[in-house]
C-alpha positions in Angstrom: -46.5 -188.8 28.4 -44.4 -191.9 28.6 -42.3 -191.3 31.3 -38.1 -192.7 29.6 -35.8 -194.3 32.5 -32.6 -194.0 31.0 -29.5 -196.7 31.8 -25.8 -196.0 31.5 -23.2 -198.5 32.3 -20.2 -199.2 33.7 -17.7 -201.9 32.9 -16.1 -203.3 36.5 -14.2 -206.3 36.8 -14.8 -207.5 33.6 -18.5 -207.3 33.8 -21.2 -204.4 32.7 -23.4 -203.2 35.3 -26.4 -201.6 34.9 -27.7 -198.3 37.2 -30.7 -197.0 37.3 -30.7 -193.8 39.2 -31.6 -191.0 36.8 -35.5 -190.8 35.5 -35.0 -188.8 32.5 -32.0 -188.3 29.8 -29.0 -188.8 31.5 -27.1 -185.0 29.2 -23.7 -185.4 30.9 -20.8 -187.3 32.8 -17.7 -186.6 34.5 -15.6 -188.6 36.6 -13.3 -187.8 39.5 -10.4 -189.7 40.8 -9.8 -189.6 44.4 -7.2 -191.4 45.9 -9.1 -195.4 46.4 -11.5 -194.9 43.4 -12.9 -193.2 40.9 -16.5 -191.2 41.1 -18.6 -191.3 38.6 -21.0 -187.8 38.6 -24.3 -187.6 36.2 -26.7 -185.3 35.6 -29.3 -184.6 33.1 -33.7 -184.0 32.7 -36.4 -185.5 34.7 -35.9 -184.5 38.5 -32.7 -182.7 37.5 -31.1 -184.3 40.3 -26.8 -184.9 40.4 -25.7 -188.6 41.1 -22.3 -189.2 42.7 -21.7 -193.0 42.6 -19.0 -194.8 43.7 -17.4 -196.9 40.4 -16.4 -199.9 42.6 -19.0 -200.5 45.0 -21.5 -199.1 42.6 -22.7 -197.0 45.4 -24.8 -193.7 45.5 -22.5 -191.6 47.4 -24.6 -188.1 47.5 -27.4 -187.1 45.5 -27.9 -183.2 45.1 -30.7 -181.5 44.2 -30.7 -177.7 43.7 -30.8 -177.2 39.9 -34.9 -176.0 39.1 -34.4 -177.3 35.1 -32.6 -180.3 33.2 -29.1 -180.5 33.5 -27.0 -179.3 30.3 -23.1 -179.7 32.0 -20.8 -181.1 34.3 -17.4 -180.7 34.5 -14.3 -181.9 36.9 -10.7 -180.5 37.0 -7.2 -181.8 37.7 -5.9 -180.6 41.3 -9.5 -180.9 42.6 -11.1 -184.6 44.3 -14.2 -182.9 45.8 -15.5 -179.6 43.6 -17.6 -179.9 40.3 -19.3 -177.6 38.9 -22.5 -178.2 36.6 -24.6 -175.6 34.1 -28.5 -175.8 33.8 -31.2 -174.6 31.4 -32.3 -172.9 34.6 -29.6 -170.4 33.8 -27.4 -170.8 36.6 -24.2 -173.0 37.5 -23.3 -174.3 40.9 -20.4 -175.5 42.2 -20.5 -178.8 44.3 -18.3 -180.1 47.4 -18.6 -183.7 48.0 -17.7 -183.1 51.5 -21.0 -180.9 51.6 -24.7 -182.0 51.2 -25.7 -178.7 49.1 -24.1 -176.3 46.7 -21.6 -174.1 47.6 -21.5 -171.8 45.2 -23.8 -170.1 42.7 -23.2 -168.2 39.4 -25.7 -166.7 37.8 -24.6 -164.6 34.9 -26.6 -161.7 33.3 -26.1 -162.2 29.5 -28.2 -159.9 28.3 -29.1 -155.8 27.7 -32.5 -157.0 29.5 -29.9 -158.1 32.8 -31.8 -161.6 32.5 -30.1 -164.8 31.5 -29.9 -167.4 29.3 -29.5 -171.7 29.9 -26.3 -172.4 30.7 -25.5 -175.0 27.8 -21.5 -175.9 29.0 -18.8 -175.3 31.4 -15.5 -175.6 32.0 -12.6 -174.6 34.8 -9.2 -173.9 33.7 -6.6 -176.7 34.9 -5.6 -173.8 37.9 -9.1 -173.7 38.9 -9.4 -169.6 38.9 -11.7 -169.7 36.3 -14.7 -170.7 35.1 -16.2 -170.5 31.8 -19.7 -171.1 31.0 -21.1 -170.8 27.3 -24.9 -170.1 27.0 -27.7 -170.5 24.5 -28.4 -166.6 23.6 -24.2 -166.6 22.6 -23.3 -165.3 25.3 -19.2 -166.5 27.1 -19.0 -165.6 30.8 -15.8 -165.3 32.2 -16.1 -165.9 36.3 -13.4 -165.3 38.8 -14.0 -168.3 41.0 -11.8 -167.2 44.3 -13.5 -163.6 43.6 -16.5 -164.7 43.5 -17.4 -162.4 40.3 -17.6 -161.8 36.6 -14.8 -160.5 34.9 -16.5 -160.8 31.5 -19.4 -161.4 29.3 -18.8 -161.1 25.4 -20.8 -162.9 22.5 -17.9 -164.9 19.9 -21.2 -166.3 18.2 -24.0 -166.2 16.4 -26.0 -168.6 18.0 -25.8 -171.0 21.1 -22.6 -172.4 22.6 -22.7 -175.9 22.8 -19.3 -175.9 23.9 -16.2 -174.1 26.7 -12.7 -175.6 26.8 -9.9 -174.3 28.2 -6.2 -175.1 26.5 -3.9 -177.0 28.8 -1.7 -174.3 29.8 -5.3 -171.7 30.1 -4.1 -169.2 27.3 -6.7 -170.2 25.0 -10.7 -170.8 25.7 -12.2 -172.8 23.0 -15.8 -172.3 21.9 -18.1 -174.3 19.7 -21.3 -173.1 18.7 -24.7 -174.0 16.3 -23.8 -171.3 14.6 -21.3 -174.1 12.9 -17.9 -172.4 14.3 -15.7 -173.0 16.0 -13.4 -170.0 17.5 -10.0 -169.4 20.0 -10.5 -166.7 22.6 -6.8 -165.3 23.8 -6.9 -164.9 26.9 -3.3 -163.6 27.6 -3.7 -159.9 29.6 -6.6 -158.3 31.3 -9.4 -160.4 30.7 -11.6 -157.6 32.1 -10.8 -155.9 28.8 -11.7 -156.5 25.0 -10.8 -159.9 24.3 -9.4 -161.1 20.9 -11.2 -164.4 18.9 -10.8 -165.8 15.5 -12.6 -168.3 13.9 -10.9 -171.8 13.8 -12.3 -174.5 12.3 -16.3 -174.9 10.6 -18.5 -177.5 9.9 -21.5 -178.1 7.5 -24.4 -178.3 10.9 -24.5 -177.2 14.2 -21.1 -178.1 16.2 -21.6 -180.0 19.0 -18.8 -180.5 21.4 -14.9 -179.2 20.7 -11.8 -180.0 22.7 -8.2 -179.7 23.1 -5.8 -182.3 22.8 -4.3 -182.5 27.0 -1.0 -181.4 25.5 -1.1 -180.1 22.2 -2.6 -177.1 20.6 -4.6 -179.0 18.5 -8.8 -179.8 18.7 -11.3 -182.4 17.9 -14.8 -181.8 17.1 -18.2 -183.5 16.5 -21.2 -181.7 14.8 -24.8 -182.7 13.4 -23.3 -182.8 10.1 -22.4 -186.3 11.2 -18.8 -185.8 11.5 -15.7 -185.8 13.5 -12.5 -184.1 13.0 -9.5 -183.5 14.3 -8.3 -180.0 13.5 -4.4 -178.5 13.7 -3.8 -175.0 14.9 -0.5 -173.7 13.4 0.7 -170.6 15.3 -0.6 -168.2 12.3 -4.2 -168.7 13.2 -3.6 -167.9 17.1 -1.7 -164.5 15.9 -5.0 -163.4 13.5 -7.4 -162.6 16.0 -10.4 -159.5 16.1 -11.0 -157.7 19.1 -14.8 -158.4 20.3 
């Protein structure tokens, strides 16, 4: 088999430079800003290797390895300029220190009645950095304390794999998007360890591939195979009407 190097680029200085560094499909990017430059972090297939690259210099800063499968997620917080955390079909997510040469923590959730798990499809930290939430492709939604070190929760809001975890920007609400072609509001207001209350949202004609909140508003926008994209209002009805999973 034809082994695909795939290019992404970055425009600096008025120019478009191409990078080289990953040798399979590049799934994900996230960038961090520290306080002289940005960081660009990729991950994807091939060696399943992370990438941290310096945007002005173009420089590899750190490559990690630790992930055994293709890379589904990154994702990068405000109030953080070191940690990332990424999710893998290997059915774990690690969280990553650019101060440090290997991971520094590992989460691997049991999503299952068989205790096993399932590929970690996305994550996402809320904007206070306590928690993370990791949405995986049997429909499971882990819930992970990240100071505890431990699960406060594991509940299914789908059908089918979640393609998609975002946190609201004051971390009330977790939104989920699925393949089921749904997209639903946890509340997460209370115990967390307890039954959780979701509605349903918004829906599209295909599988829903990524949905996320406006950085200030309680509103969404979506994308799905049905080859659209749509921005979605949430009036303060739909966050009342919610069943307890």
């Amino acid at each position: 088999m034809l082994k695909i190097l795939i290019n992404f680029f970055l425009k600096i200085k008025n120019s478009e430079v191409e990078l080289s560094y990953h040798n399979g499909t590049i799934r994900d990017l996230a960038f961090m800003q520290q306080e002289d430059n940005n960081i660009l972090i990729s991950g994807g297939a091939g060696d399943c290797k992370i990438h941290v690259l310096d945007c002005q210099t173009q420089q590899s800063l750190r490559v990690y390895t630790g992930h055994s499968a293709h890379i589904y997620s990154l994702y990068t917080w405000a109030g953080t300029k070191n940690v990332f955390v990424s999710g893998s079909q290997d059915k774990t997510c690690r969280f990553w220190d650019l101060r440090t040469p290997e991971s520094i923590q590992l989460v691997a959730p049991s999503t299952n009645i068989a205790l096993q798990g399932s590929p970690v499809a996305s994550v996402a930290v809320d904007p206070n950095g306590l928690l993370l939430a990791s949405g995986h492709e049997d429909a499971a939604c882990c819930l992970y304390d990240i100071r505890g070190s431990r699960i406060v929760q594991i509940y299914k809001p789908h059908s089918c794999d979640i393609r998609s975890v975002r946190f609201s920007a004051n971390a009330y609400y977790l939104l989920t998007a699925s393949y089921d072609h749904k997209i639903n509001i946890t509340d997460l207001h209370g115990d967390l360890s307890k039954p959780l209350n979701w509605s349903v949202v918004a829906q599209h004609n295909d599988k829903v591939i990524q949905a996320k909140f406006h950085p200030t508003q309680m509103s969404f926008v979506s994308t799905s195979a049905d080859r659209s994209s749509v921005v979605w209002s949430l009036p303060s009805s739909t966050l009342a009407n919610a069943s307890v999973v």
